[in-house]
C-alpha positions as YAML, in Angstrom:
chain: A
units: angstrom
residues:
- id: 1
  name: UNK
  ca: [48.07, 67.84, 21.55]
- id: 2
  name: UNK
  ca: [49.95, 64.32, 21.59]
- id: 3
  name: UNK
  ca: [48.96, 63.51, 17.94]
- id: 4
  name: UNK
  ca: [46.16, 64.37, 15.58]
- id: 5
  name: UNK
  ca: [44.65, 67.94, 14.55]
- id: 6
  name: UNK
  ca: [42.20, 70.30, 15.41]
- id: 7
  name: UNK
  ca: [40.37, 72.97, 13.49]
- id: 8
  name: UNK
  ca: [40.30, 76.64, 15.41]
- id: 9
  name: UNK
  ca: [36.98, 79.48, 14.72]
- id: 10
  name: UNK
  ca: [37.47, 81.91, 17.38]
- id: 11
  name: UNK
  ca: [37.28, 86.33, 17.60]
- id: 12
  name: UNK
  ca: [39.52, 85.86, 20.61]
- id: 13
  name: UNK
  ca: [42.71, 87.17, 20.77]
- id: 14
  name: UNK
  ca: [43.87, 85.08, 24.02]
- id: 15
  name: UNK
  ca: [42.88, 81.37, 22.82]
- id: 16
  name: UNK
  ca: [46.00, 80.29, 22.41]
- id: 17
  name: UNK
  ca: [46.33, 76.18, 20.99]
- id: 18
  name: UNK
  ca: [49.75, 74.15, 21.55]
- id: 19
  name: UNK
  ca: [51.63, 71.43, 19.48]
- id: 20
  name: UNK
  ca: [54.45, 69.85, 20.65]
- id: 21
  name: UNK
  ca: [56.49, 73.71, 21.06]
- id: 22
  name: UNK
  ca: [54.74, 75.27, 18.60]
- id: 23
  name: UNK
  ca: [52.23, 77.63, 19.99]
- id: 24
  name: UNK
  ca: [49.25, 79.46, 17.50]
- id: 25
  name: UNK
  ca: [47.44, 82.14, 19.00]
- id: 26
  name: UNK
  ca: [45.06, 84.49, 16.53]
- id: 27
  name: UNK
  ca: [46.97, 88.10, 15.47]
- id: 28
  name: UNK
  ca: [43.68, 90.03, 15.87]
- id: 29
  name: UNK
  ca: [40.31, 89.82, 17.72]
- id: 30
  name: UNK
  ca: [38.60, 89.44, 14.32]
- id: 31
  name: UNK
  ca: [37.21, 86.42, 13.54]
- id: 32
  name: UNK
  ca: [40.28, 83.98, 12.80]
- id: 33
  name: UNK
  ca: [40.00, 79.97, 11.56]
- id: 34
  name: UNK
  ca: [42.82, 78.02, 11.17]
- id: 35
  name: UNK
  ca: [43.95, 74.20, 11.20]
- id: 36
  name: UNK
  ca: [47.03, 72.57, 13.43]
- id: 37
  name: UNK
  ca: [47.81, 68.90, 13.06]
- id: 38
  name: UNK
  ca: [50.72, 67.20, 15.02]
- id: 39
  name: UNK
  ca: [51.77, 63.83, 12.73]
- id: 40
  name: UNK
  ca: [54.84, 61.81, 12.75]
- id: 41
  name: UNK
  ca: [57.16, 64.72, 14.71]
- id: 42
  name: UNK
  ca: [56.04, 67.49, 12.05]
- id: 43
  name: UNK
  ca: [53.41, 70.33, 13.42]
- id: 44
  name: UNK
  ca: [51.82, 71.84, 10.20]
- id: 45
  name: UNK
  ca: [49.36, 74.99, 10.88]
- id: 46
  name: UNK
  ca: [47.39, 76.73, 8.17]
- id: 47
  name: UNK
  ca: [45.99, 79.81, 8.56]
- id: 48
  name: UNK
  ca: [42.30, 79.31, 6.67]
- id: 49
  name: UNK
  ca: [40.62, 82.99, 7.49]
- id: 50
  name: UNK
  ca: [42.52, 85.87, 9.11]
- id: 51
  name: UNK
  ca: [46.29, 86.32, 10.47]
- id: 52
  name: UNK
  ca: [48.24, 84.12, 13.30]
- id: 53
  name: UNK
  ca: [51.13, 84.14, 15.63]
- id: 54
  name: UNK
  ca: [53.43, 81.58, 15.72]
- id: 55
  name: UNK
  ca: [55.97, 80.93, 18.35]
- id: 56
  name: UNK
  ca: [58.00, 78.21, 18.10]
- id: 57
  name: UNK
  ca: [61.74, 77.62, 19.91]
- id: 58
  name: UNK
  ca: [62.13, 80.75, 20.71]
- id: 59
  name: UNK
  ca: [61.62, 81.86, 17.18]
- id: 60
  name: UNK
  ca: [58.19, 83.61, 16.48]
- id: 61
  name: UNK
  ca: [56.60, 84.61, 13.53]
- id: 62
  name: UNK
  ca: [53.25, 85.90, 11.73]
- id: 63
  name: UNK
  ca: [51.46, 83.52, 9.38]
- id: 64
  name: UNK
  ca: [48.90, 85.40, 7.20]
- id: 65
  name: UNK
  ca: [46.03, 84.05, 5.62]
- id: 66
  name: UNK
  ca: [45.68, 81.14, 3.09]
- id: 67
  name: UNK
  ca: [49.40, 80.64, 4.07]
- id: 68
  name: UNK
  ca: [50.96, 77.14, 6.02]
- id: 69
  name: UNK
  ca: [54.11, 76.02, 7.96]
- id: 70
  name: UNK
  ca: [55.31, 73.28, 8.77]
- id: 71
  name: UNK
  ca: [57.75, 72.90, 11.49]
- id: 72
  name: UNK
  ca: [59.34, 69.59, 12.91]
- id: 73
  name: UNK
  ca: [58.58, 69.42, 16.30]
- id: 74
  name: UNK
  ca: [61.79, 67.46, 17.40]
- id: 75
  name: UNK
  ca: [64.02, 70.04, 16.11]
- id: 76
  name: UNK
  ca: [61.91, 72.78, 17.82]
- id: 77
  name: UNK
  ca: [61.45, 71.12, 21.12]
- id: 78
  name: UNK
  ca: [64.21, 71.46, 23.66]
- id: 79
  name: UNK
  ca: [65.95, 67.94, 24.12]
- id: 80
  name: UNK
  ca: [65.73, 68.62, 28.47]
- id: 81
  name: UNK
  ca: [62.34, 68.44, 27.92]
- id: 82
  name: UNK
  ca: [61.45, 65.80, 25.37]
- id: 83
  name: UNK
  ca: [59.86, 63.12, 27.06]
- id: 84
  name: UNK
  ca: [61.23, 59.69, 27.07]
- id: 85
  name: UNK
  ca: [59.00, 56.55, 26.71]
- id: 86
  name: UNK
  ca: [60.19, 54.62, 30.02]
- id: 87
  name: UNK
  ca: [59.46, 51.23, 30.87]
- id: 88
  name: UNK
  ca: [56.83, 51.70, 32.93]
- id: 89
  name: UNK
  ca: [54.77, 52.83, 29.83]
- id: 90
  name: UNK
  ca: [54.62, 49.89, 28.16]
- id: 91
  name: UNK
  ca: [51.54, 47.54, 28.48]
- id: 92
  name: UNK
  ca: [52.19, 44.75, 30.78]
- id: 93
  name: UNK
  ca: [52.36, 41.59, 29.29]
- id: 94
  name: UNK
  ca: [48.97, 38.73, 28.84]
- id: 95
  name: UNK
  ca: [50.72, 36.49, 31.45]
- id: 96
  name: UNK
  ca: [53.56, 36.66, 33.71]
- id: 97
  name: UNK
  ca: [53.87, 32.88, 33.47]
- id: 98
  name: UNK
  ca: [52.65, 31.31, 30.65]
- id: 99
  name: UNK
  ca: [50.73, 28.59, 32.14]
- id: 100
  name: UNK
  ca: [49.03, 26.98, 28.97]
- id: 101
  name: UNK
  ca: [52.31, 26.54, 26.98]
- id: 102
  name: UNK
  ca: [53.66, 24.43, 29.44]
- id: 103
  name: UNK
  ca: [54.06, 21.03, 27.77]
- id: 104
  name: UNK
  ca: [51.81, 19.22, 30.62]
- id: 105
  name: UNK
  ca: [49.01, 21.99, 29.95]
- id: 106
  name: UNK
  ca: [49.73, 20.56, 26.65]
- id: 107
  name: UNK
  ca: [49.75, 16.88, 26.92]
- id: 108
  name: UNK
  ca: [46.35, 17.26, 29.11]
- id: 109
  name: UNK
  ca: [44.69, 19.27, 26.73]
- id: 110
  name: UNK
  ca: [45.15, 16.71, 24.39]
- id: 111
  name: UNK
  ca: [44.24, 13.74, 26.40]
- id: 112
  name: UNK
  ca: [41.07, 15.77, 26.99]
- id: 113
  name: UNK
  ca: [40.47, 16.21, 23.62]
- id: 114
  name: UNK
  ca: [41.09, 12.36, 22.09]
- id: 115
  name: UNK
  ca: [39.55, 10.68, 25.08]
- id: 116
  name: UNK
  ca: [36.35, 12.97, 24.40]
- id: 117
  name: UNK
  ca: [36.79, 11.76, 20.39]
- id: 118
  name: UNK
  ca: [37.01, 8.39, 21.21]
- id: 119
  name: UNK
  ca: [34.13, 8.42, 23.20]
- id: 120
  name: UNK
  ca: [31.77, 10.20, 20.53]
- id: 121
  name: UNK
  ca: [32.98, 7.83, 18.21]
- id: 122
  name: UNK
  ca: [32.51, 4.49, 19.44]
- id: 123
  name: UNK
  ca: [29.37, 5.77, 21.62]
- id: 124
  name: UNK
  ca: [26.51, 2.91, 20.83]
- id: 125
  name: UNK
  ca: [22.76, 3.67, 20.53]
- id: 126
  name: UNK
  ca: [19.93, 4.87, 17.94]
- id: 127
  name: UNK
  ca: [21.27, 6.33, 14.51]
- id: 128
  name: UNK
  ca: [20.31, 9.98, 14.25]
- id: 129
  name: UNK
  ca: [18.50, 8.96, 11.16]
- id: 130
  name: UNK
  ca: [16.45, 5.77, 10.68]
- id: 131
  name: UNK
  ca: [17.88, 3.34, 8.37]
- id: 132
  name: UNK
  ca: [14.58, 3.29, 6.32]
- id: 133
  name: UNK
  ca: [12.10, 5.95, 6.32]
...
């Protein structure tokens, strides 16, 4: 999980759900509910109905029920694996060149606009409206 939570109901012992390097797997095959969200760095679990395990770092731990944690995940993530945001992930820009802010886009734009004014304008013929009813 990247970022965001997710809400656990399971009687298996093996379904195991991963955070950052926090892992949460149930304690017992009995039915076991509990809550992980990954936010800002910080991986909070709550254990909502029945007992889990908690490994995280190297360190692990039992959580029982109606009990939370809250570990941050930078401090519990090895730094050889932390993934760095390279160049490559960035969006690629709109345009390479910006061809409309060039000032002769510009200036034609313009001359396309006024000339097309002008001609609205001055354009003779029948009023849209008659002068008397």
């Amino acid at each position: 999980m990247v970022e965001g939570s997710i809400n656990v109901g399971t009687s298996r012992r093996d379904l195991a759900t991963t955070a950052g390097n926090v892992k949460v797997t149930p304690a017992s095959a009995a039915w076991t509910e509990f809550a992980v969200s990954h936010r800002n760095g910080a991986v909070e679990v709550v254990a909502r109905k029945g007992d889990i395990n908690i490994s995280a770092g190297g360190e692990a731990f039992t959580l029982f029920q109606g009990q939370s944690d809250t570990r941050d995940d930078s401090e519990t993530q090895p730094t050889a694996t932390r993934k760095k945001k390279r160049k490559d992930d960035e969006p690629p820009p709109a345009a390479k060149i910006p061809l409309l802010d060039s000032p002769l886009a510009v200036a034609i734009g313009s001359g396309v606009i006024a000339g097309g004014l002008i001609y609205v304008l001055t354009r003779s013929g029948a009023p849209v409206s008659p002068a008397t009813p």
